[in-house]
C-alpha positions as CSV (number, residue, x, y, z in Angstrom):
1,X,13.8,-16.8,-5.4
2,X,12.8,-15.3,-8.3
3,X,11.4,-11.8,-9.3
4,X,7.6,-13.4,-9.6
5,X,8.4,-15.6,-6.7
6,X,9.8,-12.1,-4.9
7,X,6.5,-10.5,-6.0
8,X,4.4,-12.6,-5.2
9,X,5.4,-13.5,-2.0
10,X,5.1,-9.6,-1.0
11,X,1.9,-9.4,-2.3
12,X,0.4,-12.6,-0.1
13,X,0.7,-10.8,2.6
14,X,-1.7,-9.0,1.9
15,X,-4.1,-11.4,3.4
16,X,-2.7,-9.9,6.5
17,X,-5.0,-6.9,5.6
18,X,-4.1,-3.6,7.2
19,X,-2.3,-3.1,11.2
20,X,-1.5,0.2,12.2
21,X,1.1,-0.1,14.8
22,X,4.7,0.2,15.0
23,X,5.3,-2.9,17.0
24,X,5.4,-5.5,14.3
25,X,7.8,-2.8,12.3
26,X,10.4,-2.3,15.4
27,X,10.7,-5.9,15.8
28,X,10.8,-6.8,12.1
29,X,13.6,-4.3,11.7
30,X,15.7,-4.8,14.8
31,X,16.3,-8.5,13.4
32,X,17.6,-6.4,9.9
33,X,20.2,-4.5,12.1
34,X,17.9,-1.4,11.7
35,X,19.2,0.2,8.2
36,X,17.0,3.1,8.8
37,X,18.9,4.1,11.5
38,X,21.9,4.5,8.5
39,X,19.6,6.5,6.7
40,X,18.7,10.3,6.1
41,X,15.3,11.2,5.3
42,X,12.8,13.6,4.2
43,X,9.5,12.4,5.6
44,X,6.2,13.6,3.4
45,X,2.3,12.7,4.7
46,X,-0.9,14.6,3.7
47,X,-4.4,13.4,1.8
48,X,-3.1,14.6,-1.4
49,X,-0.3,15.3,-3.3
50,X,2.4,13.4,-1.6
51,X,3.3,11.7,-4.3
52,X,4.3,14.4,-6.6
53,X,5.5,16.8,-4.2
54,X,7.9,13.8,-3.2
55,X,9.2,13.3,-6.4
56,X,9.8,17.0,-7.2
57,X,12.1,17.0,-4.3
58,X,14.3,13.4,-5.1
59,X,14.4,15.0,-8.5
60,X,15.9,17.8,-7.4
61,X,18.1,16.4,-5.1
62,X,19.4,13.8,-7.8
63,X,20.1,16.5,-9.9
64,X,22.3,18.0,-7.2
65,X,24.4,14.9,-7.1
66,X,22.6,13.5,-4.3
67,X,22.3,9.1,-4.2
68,X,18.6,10.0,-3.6
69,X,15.8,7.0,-2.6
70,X,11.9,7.9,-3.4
71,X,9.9,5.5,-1.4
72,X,5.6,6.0,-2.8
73,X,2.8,4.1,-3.2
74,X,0.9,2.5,-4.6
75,X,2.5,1.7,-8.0
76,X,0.9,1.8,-11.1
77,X,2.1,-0.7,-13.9
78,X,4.9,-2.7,-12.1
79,X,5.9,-3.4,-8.5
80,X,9.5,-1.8,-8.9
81,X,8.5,1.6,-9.0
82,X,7.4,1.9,-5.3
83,X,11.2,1.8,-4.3
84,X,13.6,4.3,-6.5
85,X,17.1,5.6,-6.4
86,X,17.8,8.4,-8.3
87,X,14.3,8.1,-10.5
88,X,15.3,4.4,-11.7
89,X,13.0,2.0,-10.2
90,X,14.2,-0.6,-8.4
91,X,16.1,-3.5,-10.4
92,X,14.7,-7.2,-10.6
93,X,17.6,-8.6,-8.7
94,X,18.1,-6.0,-6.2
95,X,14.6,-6.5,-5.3
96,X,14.9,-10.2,-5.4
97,X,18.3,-9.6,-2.8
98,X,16.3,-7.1,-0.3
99,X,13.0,-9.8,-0.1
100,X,15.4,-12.5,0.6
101,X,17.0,-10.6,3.7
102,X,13.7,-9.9,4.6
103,X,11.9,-12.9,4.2
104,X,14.5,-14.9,6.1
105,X,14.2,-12.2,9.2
106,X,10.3,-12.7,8.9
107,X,10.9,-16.5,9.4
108,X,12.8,-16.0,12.4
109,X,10.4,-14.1,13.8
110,X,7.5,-16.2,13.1
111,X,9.2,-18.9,14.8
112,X,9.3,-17.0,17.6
113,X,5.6,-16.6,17.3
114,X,5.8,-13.2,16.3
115,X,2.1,-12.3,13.9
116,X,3.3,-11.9,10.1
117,X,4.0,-8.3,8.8
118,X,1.4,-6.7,6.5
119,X,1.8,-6.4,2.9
120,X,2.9,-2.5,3.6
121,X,5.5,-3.0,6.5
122,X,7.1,-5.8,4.3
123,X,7.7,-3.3,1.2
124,X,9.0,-0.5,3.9
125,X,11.2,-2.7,5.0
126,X,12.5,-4.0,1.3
127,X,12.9,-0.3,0.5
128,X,15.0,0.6,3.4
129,X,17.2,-2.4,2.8
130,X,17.6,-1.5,-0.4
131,X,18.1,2.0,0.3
132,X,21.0,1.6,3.0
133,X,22.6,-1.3,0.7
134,X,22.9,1.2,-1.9
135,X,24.6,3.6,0.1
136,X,21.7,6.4,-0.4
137,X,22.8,10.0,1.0
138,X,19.3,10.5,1.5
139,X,15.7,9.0,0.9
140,X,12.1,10.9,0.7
141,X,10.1,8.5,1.7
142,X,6.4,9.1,1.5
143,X,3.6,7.7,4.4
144,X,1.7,5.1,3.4
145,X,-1.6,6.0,5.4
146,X,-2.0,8.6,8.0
147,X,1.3,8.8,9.9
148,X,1.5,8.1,13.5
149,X,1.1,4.2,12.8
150,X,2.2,4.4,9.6
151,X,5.0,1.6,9.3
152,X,7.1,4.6,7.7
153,X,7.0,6.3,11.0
154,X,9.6,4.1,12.4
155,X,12.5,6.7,11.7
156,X,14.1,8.8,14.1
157,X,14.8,12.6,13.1
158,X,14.0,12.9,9.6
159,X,15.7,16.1,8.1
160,X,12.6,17.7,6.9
161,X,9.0,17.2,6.9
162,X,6.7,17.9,4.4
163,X,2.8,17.7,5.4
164,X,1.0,18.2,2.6
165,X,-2.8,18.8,1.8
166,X,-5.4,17.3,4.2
167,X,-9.1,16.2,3.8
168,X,-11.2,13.8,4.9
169,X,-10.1,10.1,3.7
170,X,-9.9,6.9,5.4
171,X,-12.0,7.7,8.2
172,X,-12.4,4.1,9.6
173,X,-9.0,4.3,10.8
174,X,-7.8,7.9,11.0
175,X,-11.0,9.6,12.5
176,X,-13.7,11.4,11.6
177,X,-12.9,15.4,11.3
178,X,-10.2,17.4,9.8
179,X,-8.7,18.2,12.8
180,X,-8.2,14.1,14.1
181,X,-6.9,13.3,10.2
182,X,-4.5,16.0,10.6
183,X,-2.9,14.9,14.2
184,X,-3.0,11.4,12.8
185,X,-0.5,13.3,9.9
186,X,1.3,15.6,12.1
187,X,2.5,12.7,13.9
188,X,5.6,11.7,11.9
189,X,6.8,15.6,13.1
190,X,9.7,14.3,15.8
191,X,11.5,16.2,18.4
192,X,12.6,19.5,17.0
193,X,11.8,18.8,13.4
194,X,11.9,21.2,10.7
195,X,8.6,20.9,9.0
196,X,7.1,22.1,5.7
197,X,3.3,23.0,5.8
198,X,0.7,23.0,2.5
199,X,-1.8,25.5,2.7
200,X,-4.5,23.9,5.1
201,X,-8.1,24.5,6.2
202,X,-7.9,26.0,9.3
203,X,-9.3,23.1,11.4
204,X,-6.3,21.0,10.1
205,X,-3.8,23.9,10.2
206,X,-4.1,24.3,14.0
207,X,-3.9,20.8,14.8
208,X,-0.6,20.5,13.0
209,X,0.8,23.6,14.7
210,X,-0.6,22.4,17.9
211,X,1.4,19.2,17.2
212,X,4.4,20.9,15.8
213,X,4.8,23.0,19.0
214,X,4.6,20.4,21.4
215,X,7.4,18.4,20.0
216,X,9.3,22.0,20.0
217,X,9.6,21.6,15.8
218,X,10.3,25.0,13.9
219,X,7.0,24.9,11.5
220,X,6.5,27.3,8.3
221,X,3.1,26.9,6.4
222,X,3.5,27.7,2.6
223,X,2.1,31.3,1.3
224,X,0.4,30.4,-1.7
225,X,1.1,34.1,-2.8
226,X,4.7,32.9,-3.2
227,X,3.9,31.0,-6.4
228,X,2.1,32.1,-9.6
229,X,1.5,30.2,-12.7
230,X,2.1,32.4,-15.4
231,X,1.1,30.5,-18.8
232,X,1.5,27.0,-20.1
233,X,3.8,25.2,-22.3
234,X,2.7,22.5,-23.9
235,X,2.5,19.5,-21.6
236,X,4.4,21.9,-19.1
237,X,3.7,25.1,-16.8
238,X,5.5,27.9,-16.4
239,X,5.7,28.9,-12.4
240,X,6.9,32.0,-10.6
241,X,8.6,32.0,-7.2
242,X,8.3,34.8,-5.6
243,X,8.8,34.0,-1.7
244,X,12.0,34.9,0.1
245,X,13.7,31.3,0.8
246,X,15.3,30.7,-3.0
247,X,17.1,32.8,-5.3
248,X,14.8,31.8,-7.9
249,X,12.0,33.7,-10.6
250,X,10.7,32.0,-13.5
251,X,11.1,28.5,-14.1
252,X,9.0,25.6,-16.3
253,X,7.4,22.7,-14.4
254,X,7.2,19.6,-16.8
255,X,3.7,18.7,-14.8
256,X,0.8,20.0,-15.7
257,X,-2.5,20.9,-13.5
258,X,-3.1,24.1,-11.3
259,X,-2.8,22.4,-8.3
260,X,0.7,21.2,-9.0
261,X,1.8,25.0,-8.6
262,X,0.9,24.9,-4.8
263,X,2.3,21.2,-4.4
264,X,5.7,22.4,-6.1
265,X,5.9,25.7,-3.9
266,X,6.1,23.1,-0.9
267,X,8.5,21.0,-2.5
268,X,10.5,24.4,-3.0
269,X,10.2,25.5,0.5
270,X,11.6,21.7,1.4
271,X,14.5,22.3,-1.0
272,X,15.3,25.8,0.5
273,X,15.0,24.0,4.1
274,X,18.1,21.5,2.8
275,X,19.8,24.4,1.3
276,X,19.9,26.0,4.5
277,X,21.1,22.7,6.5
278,X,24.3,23.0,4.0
279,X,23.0,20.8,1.2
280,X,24.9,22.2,-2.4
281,X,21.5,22.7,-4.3
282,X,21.6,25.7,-6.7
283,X,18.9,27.4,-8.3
284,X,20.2,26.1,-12.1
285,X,20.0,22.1,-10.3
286,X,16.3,23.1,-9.1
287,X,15.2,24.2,-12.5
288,X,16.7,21.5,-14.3
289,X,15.0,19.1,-12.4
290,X,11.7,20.3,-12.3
291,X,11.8,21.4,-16.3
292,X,12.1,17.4,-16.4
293,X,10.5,15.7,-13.0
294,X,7.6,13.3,-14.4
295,X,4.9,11.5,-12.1
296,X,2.9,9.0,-14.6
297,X,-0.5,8.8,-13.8
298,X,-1.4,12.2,-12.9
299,X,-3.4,14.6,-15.0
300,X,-1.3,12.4,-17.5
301,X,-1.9,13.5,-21.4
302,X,-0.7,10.9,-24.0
303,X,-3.1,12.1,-27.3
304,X,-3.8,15.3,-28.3
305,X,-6.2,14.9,-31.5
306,X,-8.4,13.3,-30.0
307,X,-7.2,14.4,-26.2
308,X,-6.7,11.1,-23.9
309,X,-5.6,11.9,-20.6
310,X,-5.3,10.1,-17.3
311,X,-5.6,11.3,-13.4
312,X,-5.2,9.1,-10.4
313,X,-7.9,11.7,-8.8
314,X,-8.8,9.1,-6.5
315,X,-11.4,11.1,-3.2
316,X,-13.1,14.2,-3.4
317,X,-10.6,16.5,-3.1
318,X,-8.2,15.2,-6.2
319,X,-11.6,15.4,-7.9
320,X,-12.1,18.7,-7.4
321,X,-9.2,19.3,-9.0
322,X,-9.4,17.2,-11.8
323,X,-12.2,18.9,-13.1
324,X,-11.1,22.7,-11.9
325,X,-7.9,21.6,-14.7
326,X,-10.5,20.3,-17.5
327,X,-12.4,23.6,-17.0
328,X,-8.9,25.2,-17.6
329,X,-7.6,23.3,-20.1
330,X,-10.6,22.1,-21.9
331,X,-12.7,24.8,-21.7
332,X,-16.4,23.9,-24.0
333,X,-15.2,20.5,-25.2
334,X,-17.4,16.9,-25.2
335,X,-15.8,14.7,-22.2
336,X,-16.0,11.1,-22.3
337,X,-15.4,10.1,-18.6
338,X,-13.9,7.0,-17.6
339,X,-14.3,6.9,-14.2
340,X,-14.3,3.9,-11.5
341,X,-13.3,4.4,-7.7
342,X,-12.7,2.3,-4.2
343,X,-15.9,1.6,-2.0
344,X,-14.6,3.2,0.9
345,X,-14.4,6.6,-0.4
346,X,-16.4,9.5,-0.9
347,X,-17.7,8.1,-4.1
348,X,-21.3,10.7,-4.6
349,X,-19.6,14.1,-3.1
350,X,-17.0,12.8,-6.2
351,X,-19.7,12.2,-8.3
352,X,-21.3,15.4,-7.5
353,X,-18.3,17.3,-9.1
354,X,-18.0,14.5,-12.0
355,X,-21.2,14.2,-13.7
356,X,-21.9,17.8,-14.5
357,X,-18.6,18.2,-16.6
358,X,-19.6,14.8,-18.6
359,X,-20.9,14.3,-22.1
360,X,-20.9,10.1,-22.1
361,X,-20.1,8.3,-18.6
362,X,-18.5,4.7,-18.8
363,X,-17.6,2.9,-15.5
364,X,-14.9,0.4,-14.5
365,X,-14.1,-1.7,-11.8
366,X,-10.5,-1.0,-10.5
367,X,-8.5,-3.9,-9.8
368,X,-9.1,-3.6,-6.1
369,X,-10.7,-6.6,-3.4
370,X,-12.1,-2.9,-1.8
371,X,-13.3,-1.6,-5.6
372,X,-16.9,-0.7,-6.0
373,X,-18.1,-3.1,-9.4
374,X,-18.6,-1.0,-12.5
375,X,-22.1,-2.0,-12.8
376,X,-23.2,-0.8,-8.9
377,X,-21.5,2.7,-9.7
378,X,-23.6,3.0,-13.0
379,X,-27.0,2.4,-11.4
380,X,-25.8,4.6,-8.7
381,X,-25.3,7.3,-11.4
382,X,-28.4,6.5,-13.3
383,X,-30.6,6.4,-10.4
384,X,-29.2,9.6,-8.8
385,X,-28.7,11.9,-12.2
386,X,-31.2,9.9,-14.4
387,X,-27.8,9.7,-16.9
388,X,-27.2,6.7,-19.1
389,X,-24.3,5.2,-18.2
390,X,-22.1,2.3,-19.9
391,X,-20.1,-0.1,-17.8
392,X,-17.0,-2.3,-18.8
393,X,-16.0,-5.2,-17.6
394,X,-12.4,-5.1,-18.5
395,X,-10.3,-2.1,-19.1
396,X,-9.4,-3.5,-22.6
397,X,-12.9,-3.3,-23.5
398,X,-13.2,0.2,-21.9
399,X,-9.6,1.5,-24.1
400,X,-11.2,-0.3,-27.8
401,X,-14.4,1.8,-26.9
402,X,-12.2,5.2,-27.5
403,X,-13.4,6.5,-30.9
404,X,-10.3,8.3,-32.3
405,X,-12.1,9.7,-35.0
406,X,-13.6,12.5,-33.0
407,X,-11.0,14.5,-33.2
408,X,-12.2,17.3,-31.0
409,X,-13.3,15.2,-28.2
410,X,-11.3,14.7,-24.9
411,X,-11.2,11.4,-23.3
412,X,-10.5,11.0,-19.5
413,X,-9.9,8.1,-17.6
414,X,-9.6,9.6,-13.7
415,X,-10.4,7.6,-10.2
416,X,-8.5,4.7,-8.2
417,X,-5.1,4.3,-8.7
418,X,-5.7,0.3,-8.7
419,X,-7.6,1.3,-12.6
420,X,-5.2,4.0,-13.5
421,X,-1.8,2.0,-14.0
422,X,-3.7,-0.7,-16.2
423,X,-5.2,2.1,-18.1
424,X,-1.9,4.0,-18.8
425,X,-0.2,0.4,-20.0
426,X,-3.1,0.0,-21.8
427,X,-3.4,3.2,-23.7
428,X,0.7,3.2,-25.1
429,X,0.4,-0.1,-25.8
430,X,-2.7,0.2,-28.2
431,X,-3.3,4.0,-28.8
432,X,0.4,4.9,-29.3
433,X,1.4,3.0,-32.0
């Protein structure tokens, strides 16, 4: 096997479309001797934010000497970053050696008749093979959807939980109110767990709690009044702590966007959690990190004259604050919006937010079997706003459209994730030069 054979072999499963269930994971993984069960880990669910919060915390922890495993999705230019150790995405054959194993313990259990594992259970279990092969001291591993069927959720006692910012997304399979999404979330918190809480809406805040107390886990929700963003630095911010868990003031946060304050003060209350469990983290290992902790693809910037920035902003919510940041940072200027989104999500409450905020609107079709086609979202825009709208049919037409002479105009390309990564490989290969 090879690394495109490796690849694409993960990535025809997807065929198998999406189970939520443990079943298929438990079995899948008793045939691999279980190497989560070898494992420490630091579990992290929520709507939004995840992602980032997750890799603030391996930062730090890599920083502080730890053999630290990330474990996110979905990936943006290649496969490999989905599994990390220490920020370095997996290698080609190290990826090739975990499919292998796992391929050959999927055989077995299809010839037992066992149904084949989806496309997400298969990575989980790459990444966990990988992690406990490389020795990891400890992995934060980030749900895939929801939590309490998410493949991720197979672990035992996770040594901290994170839940992280909740709203309504993926309805068809986690429910239909804040308060179902958030028990759906809630559910990776195990027996006496020590969990992390974002700021909530109250709805999802007391079905968290609710949760937390029934499995008897010690619960603290974040106090945004703990953090306070106190100017910006270039491509940085700089953030003060002021809660009572770290010996820590002022320090710079190499990621920019005023939500990434609140999503850091988690990822701080995380760290102080570990610290307290005996982990050697100091306050000079947490401000290293974060002065240097990248997450590509959000509120991205890689041209300044004229601006062009990208934001995996994919539902309502990372919309919101998407455009709450170009009203911050942008305040007055023309904004050419490149903007495309999945089917299944709140596409016109996004919209609602979106259009207002736009000078020219082009649309795109991310790279998606569930994508809505560039050309249906700009007649949806057209007929609802009465706006003119291009549409591309190939993000390398959408990138050559960029007119760099406008010096003073800011070019965004925000929505799905599945259009973001070819965007960003797009952008250095041809604007960057």
């Amino acid at each position: 096997m090879n690394i495109t054979e490796a690849i694409n072999y993960i990535e025809a499963t997807n065929k198998f479309g999406t189970r939520l269930g443990l079943e298929s994971m438990k079995n899948l993984l008793n045939e691999m001797g279980n190497p989560q069960d070898k494992l420490k880990f630091i579990h992290v669910a929520g709507t939004n934010g995840k992602g980032s919060t997750s890799a603030m915390i391996a930062a730090t922890l890599k920083t502080a000497g730890y053999n630290t495993g990330l474990f996110t999705s979905p990936f943006l230019e290649k496969f490999n970053e989905r599994v990390q150790l220490n920020n370095v995405p997996i290698d080609d054959e190290s990826l090739i050696a975990a499919t292998s194993f796992v391929k050959e313990k999927i055989d077995i259990l299809l010839a037992q008749g066992e149904p084949n594992p989806t496309e997400f259970e298969l990575v989980t279990a790459v990444g966990l093979q990988f992690f406990y092969q490389k020795k990891a001291d400890i992995v934060v591993l980030e749900v895939g959807m929801g939590g309490r069927l998410d493949a991720t959720n197979i672990i035992k006692d996770p040594v901290a939980v994170a839940i992280m910012s909740i709203s309504l997304d993926h309805t068809d399979y986690l429910g239909e109110t804040l308060a179902e999404i958030a028990f759906e979330k809630a559910s990776i918190i195990k027996e006496g767990s020590d969990v992390v809480v974002y700021p909530q809406e109250p709805a999802a805040l007391k079905a968290i709690l609710d949760f937390a107390k029934t499995k008897n886990a010690s619960a603290l929700v974040v106090n945004p009044d703990d953090i306070a963003i106190k100017n910006f630095d270039g491509h940085a911010q700089i953030l003060k702590y002021s809660g009572a868990h770290l010996d820590l003031d002022e320090f710079k946060l190499n990621l920019l966007g005023s939500h990434q304050s609140l999503n850091c003060l988690t990822a701080l209350e995380v760290i102080a959690l570990l610290i307290k469990k005996g982990y050697h983290i100091t306050a000079d290992h947490i401000k290293t990190a974060l002065s240097t902790v990248t997450f590509p693809g959000r509120f991205e910037i890689f041209l300044e004259s004229p601006v062009v920035l990208i934001d995996g902003a994919h539902n309502s919510n990372g919309i919101q604050a998407f455009v709450k940041n170009m009203a911050l940072y942008f305040p007055g200027k023309k904004i050419n919006l490149y903007f495309g989104m999945l089917a299944d999500k709140d596409i016109e409450e996004s919209l609602s937010y979106l259009v207002p905020i736009a000078t020219t609107i082009h649309t795109l079709t991310p790279n998606s079997y569930r994508a809505m086609p560039a050309a249906t979202m700009a007649a949806l825009i057209h007929d609802t706003y009465g706006k003119t709208v291009d549409f591309y049919d190939t993000m390398v037409d959408a990138v050559k459209s960029i007119d760099l002479t406008q010096k003073d105009d800011v070019n965004v390309f925000v929505g799905s994730l599945y259009m973001i990564g070819e965007a960003r490989t797009l952008i250095r290969k041809n604007l960057m030069q």
